[in-house]
DONUTOR-110379 format. One line per field, with one value per atom (N, C-alpha, C, O): residue in one letter; chain; z, y, x; residue number from 0; atom name. Coordinates in steps of 0.1 Angstrom, whole numbers. Example, Ala and Ser with C-alpha at 12.3 -4.5 7.8 and 13.67 -1.06 7.14 Angstrom:
DONUTOR-110379
vexse <- c(A,A,A,A,S,S,S,S)
zado <- c(A,A,A,A,A,A,A,A)
Z <- c(78,78,78,85,71,71,79,80)
Y <- c(-57,-45,-33,-33,-22,-11,0,11)
X <- c(132,123,132,142,128,137,129,134)
drenke <- c(0,0,0,0,1,1,1,1)
seke <- c(N,CA,C,O,N,CA,C,O)
end
This chain:
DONUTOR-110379
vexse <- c(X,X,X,X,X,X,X,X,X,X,X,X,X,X,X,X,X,X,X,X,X,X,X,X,X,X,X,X,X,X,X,X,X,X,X,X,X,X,X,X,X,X,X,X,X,X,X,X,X,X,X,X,X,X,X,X,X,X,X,X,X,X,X,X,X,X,X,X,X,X,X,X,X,X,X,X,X,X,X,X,X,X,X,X,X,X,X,X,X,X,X,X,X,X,X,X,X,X,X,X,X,X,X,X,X,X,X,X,X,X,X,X,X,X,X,X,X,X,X,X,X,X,X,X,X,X,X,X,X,X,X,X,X,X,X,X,X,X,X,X,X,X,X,X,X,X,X,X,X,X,X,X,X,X,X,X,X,X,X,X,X,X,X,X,X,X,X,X,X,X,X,X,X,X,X,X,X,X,X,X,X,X,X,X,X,X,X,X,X,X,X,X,X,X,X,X,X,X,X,X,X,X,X,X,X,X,X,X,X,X,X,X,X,X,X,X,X,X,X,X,X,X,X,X,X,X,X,X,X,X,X,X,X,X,X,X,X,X,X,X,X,X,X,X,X,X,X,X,X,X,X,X,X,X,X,X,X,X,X,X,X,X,X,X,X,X,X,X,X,X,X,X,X,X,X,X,X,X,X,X,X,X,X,X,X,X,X,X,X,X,X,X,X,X,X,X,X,X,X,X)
zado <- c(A,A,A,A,A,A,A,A,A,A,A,A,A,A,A,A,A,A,A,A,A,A,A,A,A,A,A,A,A,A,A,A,A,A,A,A,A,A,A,A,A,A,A,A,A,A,A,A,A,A,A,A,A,A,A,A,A,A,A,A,A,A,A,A,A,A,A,A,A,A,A,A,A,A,A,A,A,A,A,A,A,A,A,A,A,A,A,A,A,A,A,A,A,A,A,A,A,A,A,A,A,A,A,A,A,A,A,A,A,A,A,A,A,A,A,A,A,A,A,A,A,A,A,A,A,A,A,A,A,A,A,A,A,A,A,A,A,A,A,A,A,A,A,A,A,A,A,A,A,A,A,A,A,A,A,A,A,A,A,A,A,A,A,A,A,A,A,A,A,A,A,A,A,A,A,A,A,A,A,A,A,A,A,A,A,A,A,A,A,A,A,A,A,A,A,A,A,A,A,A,A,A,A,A,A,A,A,A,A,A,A,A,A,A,A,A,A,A,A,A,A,A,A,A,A,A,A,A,A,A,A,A,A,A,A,A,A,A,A,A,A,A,A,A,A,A,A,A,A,A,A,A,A,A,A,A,A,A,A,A,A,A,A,A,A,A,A,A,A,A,A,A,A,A,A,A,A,A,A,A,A,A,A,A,A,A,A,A,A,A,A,A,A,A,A,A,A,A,A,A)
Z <- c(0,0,0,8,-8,-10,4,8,8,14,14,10,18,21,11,0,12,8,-5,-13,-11,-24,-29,-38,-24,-29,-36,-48,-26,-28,-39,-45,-39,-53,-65,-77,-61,-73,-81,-93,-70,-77,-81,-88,-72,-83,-91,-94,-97,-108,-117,-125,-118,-127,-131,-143,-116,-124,-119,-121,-111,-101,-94,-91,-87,-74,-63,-61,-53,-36,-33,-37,-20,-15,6,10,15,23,31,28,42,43,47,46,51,55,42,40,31,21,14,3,17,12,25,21,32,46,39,35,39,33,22,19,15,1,6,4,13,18,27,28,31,38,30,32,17,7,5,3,3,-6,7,5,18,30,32,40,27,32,48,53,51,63,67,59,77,83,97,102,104,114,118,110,133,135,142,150,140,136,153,156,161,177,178,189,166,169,166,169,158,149,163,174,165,169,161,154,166,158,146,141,140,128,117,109,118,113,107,114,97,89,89,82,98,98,83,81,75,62,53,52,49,37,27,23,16,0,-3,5,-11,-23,-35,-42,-42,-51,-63,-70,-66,-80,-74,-81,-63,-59,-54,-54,-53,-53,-65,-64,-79,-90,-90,-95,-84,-87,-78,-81,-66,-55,-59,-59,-65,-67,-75,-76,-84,-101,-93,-97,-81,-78,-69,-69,-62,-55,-67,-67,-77,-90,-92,-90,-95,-100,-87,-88,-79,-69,-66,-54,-70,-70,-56,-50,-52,-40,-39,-30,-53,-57,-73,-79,-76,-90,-97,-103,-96,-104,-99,-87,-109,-106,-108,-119,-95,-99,-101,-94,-114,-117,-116,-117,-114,-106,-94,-91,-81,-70,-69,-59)
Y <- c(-12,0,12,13,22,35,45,48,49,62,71,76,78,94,97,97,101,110,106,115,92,85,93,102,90,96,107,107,122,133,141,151,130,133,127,128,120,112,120,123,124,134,150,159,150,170,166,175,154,152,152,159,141,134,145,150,151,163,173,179,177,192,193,205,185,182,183,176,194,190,192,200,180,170,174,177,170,168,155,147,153,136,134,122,140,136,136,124,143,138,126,125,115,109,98,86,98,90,88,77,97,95,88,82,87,82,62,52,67,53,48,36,57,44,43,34,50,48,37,29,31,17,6,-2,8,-1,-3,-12,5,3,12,21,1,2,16,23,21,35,37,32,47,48,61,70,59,75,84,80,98,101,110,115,111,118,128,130,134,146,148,158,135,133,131,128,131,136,124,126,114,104,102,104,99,93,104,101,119,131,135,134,138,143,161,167,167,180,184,193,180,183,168,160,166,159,158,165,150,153,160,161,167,173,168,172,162,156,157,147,167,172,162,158,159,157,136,128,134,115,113,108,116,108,107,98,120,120,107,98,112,100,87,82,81,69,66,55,78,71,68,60,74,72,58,51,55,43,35,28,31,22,22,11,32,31,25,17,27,20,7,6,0,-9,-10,-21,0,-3,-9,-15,-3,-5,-15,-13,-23,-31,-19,-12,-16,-9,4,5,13,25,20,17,22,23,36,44,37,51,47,54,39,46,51,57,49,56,70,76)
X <- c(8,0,9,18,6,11,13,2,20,18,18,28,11,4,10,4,26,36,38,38,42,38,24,25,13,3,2,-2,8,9,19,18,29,37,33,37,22,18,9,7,2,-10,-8,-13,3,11,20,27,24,26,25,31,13,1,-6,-7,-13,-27,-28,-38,-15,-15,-20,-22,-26,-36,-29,-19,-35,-32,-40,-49,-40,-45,-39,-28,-55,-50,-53,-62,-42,-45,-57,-58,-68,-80,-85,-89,-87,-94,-88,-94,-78,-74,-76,-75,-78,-82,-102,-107,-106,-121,-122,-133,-111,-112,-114,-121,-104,-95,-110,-114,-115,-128,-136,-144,-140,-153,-148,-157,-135,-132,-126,-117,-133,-132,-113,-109,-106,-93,-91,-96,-79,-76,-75,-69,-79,-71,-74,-84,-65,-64,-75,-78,-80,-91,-83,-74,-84,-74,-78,-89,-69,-70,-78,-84,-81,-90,-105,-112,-108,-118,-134,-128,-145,-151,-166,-176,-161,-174,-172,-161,-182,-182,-179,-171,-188,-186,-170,-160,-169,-158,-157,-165,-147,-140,-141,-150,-136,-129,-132,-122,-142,-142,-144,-154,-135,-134,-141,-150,-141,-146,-149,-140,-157,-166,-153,-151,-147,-138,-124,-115,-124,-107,-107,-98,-120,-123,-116,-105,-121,-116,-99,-93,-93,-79,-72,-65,-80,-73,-72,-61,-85,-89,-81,-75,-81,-64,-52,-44,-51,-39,-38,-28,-50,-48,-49,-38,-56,-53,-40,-35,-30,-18,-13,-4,-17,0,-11,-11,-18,-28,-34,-35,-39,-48,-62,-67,-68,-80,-76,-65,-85,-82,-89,-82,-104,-109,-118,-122,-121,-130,-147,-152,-152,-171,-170,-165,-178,-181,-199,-209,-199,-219,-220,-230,-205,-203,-206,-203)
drenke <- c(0,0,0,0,1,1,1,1,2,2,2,2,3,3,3,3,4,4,4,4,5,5,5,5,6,6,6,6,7,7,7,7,8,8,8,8,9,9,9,9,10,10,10,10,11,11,11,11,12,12,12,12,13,13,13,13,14,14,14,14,15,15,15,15,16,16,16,16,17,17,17,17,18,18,18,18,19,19,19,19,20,20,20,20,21,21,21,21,22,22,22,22,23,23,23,23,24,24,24,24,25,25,25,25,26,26,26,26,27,27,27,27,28,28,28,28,29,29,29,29,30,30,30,30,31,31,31,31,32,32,32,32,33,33,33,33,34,34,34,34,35,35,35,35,36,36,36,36,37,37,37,37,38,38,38,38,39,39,39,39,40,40,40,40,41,41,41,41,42,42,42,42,43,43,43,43,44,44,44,44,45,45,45,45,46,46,46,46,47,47,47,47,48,48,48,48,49,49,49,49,50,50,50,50,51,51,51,51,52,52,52,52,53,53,53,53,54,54,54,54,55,55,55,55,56,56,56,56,57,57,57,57,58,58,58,58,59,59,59,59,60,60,60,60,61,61,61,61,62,62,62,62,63,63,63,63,64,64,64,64,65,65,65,65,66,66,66,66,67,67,67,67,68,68,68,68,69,69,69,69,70,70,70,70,71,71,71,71,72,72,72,72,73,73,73,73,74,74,74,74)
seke <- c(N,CA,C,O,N,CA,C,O,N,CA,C,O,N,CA,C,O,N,CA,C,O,N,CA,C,O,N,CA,C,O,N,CA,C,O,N,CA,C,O,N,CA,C,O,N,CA,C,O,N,CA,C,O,N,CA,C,O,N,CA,C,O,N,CA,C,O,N,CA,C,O,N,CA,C,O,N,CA,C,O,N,CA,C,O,N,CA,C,O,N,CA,C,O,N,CA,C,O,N,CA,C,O,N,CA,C,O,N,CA,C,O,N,CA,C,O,N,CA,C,O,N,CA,C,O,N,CA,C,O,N,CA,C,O,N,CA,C,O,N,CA,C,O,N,CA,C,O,N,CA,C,O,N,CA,C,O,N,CA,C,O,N,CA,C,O,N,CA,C,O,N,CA,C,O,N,CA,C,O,N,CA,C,O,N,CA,C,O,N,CA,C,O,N,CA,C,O,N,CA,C,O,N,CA,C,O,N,CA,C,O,N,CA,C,O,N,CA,C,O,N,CA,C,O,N,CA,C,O,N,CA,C,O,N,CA,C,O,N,CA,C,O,N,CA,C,O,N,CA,C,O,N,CA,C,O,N,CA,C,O,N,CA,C,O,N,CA,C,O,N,CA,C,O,N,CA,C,O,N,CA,C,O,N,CA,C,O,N,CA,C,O,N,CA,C,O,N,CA,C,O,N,CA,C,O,N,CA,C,O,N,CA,C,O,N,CA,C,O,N,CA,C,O,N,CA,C,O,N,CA,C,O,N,CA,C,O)
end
């Protein structure tokens, strides 16, 4: 599995995307991958979650380092 920091160069690379780790932690539970809750987090509720424009980048990027085999685009 990729990390964070892999991720982050992957995606201002690729598509000029930044990214923060919570929106890539959210990404990471839409597709039931592991993650940790994070000390400050407050229930189930998300501070800062994705942005609808910034899921598709993430998800290319968990495919490339094969975290996910494939994209649901009916999600």
């Amino acid at each position: 599995m990729a990390t964070y920091k892999e991720i982050f160069q992957w995606l201002k690379e690729e598509s000029g995307v930044s990214v923060k780790n919570c929106h890539i932690a959210h990404v990471k539970s839409m597709h039931n991958l592991i993650t940790k809750v994070a000390p400050n987090r407050q229930g189930e509720n998300r501070v800062y979650p994705c942005p609808e424009n910034k899921i598709v980048h993430i998800e290319a990027a968990f495919k490339h380092f094969g975290m996910i085999k494939y994209l649901n685009q009916a999600e």
